[in-house]
N, CA, C and O atoms as a GROMACS GRO file, in nm:
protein
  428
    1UNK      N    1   0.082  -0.120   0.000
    1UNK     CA    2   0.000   0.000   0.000
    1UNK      C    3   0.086   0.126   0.000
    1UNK      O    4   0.045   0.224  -0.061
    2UNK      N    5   0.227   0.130   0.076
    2UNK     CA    6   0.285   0.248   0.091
    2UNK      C    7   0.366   0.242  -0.042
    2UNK      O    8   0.381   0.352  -0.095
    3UNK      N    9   0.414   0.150  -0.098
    3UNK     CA   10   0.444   0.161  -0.265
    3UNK      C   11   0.339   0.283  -0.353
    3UNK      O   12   0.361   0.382  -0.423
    4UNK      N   13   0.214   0.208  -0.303
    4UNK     CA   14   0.107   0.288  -0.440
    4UNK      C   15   0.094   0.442  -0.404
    4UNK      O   16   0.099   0.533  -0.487
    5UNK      N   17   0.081   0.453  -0.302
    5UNK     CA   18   0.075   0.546  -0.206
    5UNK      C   19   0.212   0.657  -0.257
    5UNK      O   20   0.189   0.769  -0.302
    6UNK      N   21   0.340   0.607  -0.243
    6UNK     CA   22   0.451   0.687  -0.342
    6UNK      C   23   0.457   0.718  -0.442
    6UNK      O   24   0.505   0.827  -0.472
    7UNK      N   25   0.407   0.627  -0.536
    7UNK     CA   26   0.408   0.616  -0.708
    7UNK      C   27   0.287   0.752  -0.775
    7UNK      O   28   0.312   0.819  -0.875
    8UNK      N   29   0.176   0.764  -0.702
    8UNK     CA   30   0.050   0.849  -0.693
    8UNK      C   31   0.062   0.945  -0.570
    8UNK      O   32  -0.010   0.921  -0.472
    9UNK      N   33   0.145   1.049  -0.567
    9UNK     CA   34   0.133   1.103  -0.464
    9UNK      C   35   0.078   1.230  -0.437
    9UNK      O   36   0.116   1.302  -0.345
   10UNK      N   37  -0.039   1.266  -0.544
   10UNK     CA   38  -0.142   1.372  -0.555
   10UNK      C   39  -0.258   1.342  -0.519
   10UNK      O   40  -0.357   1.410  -0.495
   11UNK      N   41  -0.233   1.202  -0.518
   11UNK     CA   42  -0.403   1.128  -0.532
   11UNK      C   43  -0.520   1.154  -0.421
   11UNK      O   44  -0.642   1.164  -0.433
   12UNK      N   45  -0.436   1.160  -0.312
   12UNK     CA   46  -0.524   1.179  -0.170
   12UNK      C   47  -0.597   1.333  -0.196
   12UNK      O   48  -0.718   1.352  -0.211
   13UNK      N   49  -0.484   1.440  -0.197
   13UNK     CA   50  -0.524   1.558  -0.195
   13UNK      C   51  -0.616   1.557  -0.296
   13UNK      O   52  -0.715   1.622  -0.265
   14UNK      N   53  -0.621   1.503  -0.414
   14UNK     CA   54  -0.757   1.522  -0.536
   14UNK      C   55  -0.867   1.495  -0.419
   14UNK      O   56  -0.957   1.570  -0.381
   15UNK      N   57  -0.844   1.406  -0.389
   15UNK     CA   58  -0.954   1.323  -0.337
   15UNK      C   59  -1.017   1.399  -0.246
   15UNK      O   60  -1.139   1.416  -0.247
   16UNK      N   61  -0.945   1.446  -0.170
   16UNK     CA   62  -1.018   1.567  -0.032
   16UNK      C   63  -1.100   1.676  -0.168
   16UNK      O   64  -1.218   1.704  -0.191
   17UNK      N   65  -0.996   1.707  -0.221
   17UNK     CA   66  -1.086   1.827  -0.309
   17UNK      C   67  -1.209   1.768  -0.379
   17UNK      O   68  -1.299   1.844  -0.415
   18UNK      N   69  -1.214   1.669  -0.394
   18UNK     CA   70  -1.362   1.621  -0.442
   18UNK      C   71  -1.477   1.601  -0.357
   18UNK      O   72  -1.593   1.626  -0.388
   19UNK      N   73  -1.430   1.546  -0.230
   19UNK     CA   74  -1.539   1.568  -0.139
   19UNK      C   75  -1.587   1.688  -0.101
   19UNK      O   76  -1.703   1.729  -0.105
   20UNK      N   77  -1.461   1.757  -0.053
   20UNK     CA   78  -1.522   1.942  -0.019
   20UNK      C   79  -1.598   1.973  -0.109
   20UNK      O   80  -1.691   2.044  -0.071
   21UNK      N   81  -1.595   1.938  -0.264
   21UNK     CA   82  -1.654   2.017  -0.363
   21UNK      C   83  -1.745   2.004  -0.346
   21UNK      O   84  -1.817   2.104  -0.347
   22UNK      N   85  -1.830   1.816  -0.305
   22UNK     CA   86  -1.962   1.772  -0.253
   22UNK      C   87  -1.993   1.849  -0.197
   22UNK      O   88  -2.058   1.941  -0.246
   23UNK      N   89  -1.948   1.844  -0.031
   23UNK     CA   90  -2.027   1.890   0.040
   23UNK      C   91  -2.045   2.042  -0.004
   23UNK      O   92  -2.158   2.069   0.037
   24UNK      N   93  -1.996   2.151  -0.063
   24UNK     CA   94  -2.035   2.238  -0.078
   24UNK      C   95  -2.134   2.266  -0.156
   24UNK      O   96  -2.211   2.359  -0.133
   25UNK      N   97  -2.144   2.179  -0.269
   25UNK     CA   98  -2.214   2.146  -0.370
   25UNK      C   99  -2.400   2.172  -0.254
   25UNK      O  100  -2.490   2.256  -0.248
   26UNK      N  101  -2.362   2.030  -0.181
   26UNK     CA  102  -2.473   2.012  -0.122
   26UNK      C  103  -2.515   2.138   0.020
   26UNK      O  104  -2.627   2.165   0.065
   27UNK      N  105  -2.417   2.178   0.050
   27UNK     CA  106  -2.444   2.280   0.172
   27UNK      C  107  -2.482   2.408   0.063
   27UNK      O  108  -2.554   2.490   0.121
   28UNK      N  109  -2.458   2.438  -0.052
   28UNK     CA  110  -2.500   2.553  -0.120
   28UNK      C  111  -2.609   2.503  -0.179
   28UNK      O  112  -2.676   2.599  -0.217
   29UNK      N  113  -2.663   2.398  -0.206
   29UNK     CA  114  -2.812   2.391  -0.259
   29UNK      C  115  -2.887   2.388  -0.181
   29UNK      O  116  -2.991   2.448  -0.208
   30UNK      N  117  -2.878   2.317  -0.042
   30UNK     CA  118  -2.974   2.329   0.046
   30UNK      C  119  -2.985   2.482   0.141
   30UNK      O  120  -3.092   2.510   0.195
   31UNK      N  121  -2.884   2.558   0.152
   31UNK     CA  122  -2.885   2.667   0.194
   31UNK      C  123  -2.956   2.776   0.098
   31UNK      O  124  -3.026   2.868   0.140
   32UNK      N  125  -2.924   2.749  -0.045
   32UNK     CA  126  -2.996   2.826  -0.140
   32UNK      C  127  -3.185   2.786  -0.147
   32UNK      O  128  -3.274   2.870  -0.133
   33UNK      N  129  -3.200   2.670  -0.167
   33UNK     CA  130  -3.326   2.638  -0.195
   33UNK      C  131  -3.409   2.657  -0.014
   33UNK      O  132  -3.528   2.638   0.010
   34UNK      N  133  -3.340   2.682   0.051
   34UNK     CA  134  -3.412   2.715   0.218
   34UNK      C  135  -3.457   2.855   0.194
   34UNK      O  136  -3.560   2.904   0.239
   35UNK      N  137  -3.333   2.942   0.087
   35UNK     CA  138  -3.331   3.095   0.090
   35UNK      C  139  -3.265   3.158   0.249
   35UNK      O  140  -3.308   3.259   0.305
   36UNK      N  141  -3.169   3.083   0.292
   36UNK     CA  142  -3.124   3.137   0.366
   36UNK      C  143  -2.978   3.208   0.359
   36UNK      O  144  -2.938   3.288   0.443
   37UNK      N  145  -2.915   3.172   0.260
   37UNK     CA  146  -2.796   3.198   0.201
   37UNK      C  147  -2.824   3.294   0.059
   37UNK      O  148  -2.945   3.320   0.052
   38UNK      N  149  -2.774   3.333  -0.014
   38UNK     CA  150  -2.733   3.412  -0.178
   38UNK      C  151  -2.627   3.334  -0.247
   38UNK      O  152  -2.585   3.230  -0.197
   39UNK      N  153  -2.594   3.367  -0.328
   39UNK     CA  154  -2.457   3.265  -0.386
   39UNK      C  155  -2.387   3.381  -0.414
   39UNK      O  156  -2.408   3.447  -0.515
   40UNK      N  157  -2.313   3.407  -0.338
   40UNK     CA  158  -2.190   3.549  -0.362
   40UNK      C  159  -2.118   3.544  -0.468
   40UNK      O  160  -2.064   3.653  -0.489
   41UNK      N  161  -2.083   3.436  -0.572
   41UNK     CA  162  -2.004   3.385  -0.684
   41UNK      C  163  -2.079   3.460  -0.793
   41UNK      O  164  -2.194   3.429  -0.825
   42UNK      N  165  -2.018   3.548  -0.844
   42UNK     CA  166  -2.121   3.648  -0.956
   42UNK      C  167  -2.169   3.562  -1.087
   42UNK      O  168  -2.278   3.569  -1.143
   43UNK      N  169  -2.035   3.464  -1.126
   43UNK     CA  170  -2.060   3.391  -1.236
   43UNK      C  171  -2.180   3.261  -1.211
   43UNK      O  172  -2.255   3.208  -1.294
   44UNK      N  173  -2.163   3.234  -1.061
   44UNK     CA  174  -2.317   3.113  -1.033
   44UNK      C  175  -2.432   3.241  -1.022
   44UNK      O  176  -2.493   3.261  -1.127
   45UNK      N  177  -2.461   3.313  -0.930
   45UNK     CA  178  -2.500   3.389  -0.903
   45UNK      C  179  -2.683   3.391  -0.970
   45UNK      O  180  -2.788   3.398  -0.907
   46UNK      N  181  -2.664   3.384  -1.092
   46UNK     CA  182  -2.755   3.400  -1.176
   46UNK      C  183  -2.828   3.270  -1.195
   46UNK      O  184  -2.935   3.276  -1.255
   47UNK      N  185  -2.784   3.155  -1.154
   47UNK     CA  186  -2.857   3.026  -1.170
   47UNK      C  187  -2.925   2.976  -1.031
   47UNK      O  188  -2.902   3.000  -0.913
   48UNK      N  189  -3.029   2.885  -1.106
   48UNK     CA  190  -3.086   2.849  -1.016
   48UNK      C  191  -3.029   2.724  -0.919
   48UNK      O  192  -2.951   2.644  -0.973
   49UNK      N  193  -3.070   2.700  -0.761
   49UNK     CA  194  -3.017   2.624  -0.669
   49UNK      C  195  -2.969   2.440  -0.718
   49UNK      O  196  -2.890   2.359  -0.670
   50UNK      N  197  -3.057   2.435  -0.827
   50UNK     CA  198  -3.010   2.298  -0.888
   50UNK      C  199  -2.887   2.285  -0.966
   50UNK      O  200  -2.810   2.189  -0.973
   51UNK      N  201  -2.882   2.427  -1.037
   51UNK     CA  202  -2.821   2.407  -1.141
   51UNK      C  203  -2.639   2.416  -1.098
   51UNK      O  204  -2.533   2.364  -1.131
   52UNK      N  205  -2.690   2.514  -1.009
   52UNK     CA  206  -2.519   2.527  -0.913
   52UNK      C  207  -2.495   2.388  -0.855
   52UNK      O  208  -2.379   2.350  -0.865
   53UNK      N  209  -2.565   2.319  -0.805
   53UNK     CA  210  -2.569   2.223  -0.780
   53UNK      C  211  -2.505   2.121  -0.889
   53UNK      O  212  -2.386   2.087  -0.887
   54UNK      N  213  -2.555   2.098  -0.938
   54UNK     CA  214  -2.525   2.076  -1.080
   54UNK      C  215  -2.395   2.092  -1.157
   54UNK      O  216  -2.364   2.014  -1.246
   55UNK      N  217  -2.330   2.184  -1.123
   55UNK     CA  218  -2.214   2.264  -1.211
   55UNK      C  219  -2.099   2.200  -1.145
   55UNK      O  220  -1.990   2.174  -1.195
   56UNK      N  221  -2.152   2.171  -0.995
   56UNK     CA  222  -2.024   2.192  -0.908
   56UNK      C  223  -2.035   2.012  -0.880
   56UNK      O  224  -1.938   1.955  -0.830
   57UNK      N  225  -2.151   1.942  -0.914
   57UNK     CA  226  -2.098   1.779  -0.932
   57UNK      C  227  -2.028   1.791  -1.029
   57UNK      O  228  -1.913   1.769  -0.993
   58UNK      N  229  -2.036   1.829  -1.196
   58UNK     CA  230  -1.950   1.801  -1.323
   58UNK      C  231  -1.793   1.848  -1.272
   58UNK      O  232  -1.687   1.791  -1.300
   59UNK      N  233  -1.819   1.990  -1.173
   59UNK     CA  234  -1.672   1.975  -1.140
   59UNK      C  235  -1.627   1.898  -1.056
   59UNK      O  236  -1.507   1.901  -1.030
   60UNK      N  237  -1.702   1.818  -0.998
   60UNK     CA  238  -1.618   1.694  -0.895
   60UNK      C  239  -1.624   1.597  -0.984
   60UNK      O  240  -1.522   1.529  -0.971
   61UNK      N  241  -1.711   1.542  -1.093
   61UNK     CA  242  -1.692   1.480  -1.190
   61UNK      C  243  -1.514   1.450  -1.255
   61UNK      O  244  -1.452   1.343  -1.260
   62UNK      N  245  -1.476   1.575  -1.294
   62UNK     CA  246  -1.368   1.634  -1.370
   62UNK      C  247  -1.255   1.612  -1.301
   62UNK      O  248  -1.148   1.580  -1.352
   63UNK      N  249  -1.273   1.630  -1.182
   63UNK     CA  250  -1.171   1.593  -1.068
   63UNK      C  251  -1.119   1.454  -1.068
   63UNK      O  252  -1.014   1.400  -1.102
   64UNK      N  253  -1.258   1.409  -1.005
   64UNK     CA  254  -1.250   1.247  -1.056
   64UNK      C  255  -1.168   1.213  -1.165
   64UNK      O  256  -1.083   1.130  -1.133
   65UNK      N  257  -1.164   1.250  -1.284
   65UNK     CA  258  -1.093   1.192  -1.426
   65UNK      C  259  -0.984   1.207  -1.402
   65UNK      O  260  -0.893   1.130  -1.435
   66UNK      N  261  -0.968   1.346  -1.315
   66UNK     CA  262  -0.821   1.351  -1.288
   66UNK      C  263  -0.703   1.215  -1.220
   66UNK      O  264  -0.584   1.196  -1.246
   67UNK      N  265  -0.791   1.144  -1.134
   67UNK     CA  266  -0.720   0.998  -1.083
   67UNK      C  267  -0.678   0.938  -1.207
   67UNK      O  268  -0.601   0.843  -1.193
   68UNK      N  269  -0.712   0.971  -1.332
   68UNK     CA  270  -0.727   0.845  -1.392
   68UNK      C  271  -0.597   0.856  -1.501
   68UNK      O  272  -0.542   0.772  -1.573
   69UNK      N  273  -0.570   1.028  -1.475
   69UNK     CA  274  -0.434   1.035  -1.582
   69UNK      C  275  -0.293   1.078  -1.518
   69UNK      O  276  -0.274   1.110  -1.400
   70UNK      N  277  -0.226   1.074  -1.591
   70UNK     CA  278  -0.072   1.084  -1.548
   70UNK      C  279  -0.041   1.212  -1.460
   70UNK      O  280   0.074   1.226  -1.419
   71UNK      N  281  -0.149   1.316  -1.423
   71UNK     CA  282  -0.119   1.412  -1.321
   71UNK      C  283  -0.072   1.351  -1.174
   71UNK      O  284   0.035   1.366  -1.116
   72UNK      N  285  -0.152   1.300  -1.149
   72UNK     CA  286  -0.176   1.247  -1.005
   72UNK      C  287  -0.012   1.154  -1.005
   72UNK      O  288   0.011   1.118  -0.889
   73UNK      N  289   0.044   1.132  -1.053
   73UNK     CA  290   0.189   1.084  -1.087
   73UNK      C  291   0.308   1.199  -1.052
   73UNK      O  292   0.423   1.165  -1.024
   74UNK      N  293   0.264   1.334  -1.058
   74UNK     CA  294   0.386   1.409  -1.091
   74UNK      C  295   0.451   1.464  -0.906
   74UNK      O  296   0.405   1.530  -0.814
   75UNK      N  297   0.525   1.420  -0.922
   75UNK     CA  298   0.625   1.464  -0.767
   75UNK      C  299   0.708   1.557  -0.768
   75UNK      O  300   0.830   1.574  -0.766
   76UNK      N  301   0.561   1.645  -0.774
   76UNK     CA  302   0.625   1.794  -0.770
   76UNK      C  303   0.540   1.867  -0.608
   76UNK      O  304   0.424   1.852  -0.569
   77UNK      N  305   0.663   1.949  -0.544
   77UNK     CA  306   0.616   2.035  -0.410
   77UNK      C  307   0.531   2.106  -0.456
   77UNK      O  308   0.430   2.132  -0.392
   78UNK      N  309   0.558   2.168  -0.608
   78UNK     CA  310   0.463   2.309  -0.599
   78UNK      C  311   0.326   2.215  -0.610
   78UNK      O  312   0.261   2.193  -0.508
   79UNK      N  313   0.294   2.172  -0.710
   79UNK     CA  314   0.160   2.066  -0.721
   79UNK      C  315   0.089   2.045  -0.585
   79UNK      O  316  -0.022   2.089  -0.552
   80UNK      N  317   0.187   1.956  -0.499
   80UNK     CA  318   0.142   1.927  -0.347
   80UNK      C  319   0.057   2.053  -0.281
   80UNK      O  320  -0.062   2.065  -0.251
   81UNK      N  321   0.229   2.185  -0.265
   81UNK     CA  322   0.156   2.259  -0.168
   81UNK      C  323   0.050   2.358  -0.246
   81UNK      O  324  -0.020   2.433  -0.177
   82UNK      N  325   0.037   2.359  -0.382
   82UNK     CA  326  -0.150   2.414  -0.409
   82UNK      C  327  -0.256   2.308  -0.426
   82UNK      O  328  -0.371   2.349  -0.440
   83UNK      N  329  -0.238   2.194  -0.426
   83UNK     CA  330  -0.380   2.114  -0.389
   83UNK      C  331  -0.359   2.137  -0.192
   83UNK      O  332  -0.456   2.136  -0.116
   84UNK      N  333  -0.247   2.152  -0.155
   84UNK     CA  334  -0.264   2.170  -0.011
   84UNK      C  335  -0.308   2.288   0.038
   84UNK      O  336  -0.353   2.300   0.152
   85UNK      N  337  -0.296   2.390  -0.053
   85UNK     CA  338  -0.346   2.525   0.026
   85UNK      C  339  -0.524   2.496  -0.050
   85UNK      O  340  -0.632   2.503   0.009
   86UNK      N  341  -0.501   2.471  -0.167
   86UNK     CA  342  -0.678   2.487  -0.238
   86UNK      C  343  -0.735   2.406  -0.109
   86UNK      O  344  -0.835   2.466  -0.070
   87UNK      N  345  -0.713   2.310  -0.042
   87UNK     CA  346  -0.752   2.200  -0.013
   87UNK      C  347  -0.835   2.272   0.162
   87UNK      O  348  -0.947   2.255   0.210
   88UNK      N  349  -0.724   2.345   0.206
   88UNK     CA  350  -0.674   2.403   0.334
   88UNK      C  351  -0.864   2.523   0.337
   88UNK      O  352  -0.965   2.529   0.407
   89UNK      N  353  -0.806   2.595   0.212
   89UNK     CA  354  -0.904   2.751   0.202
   89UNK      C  355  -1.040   2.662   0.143
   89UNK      O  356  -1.145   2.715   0.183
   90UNK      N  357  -1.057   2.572   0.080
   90UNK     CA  358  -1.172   2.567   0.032
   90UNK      C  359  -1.221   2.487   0.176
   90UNK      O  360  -1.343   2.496   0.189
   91UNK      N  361  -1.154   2.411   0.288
   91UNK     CA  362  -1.207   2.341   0.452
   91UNK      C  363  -1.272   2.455   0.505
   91UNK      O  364  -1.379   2.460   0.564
   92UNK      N  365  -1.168   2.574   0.467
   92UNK     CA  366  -1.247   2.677   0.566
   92UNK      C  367  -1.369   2.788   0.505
   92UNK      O  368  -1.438   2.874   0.560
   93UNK      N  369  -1.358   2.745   0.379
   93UNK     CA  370  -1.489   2.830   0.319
   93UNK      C  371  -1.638   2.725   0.341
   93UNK      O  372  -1.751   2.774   0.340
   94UNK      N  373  -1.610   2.569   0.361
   94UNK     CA  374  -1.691   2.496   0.382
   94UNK      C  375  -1.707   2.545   0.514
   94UNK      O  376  -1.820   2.580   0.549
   95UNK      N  377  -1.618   2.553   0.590
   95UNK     CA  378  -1.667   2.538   0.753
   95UNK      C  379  -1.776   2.630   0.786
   95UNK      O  380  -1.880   2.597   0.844
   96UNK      N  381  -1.728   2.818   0.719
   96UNK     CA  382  -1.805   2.917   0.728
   96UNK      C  383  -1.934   2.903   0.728
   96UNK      O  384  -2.021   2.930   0.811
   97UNK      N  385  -1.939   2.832   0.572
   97UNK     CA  386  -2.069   2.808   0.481
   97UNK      C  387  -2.183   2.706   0.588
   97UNK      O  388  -2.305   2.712   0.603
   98UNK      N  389  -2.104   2.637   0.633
   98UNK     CA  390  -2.213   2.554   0.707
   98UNK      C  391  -2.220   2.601   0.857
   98UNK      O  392  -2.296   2.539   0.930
   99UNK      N  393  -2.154   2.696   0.905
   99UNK     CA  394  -2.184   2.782   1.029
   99UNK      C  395  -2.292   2.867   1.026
   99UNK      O  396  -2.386   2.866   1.106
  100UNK      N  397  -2.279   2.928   0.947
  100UNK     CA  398  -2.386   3.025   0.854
  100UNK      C  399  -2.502   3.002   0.851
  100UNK      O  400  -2.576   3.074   0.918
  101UNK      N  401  -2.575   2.864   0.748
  101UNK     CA  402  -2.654   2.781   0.781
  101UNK      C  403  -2.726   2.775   0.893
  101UNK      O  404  -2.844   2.805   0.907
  102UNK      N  405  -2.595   2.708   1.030
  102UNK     CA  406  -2.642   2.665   1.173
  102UNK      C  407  -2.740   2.813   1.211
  102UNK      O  408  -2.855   2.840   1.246
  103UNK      N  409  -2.631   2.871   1.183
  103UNK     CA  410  -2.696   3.023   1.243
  103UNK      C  411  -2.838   3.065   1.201
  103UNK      O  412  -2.941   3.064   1.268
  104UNK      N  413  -2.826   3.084   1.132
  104UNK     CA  414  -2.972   3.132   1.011
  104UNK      C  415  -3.075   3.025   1.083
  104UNK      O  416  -3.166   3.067   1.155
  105UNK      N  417  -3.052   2.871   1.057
  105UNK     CA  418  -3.200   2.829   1.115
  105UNK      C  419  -3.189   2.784   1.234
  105UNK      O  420  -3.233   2.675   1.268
  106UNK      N  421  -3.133   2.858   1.305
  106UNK     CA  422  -3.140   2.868   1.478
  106UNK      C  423  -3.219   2.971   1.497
  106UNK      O  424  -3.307   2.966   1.583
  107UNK      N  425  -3.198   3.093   1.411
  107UNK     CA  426  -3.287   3.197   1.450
  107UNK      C  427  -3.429   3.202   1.388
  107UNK      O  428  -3.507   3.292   1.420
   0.00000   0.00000   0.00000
């Protein structure tokens, strides 16, 4: 396992970035379709709660493909530390996003 684990050593970090993308996916449709949230993203902005929804599975889709080609191979730091910072800022834009949420239907 720690062989494959060396040979692919982007693979994990894709992988976190695909889930965050979920759950945001899913914490921005259900926060949108409650109407308790806006979508601050000017370019989603204009669509409806499915469709963002929607946009942001094809981009975890896309991610996904990414396992499947010779990126996830390359043993490079810079590669590492920006799927590690994307990885880092998009935890804490999830965290906000679903604080936000808590808040709103508490009150």
């Amino acid at each position: 396992m720690i062989a494959v684990e060396q040979k692919t050593p982007l693979k994990n970090y894709i992988w976190v970035l695909i889930i965050l993308n979920i759950f945001d996916g899913m914490l921005t449709y259900f926060g949108l379709a409650l109407g308790v949230i806006t979508e601050a993203n000017p370019l989603l902005s204009s669509f409806s709660p499915i469709s963002i929804f929607m946009i942001k599975m094809l981009l975890s889709l896309c991610l996904f493909g990414l396992l499947f080609t010779p990126f996830v191979f390359i043993q490079s730091d810079k590669w590492r530390f920006f799927l590690i910072s994307t990885n880092a800022l998009y935890f804490t834009i999830l965290l906000l996003h679903f604080f936000w949420i808590l808040l709103l239907l508490a009150s």
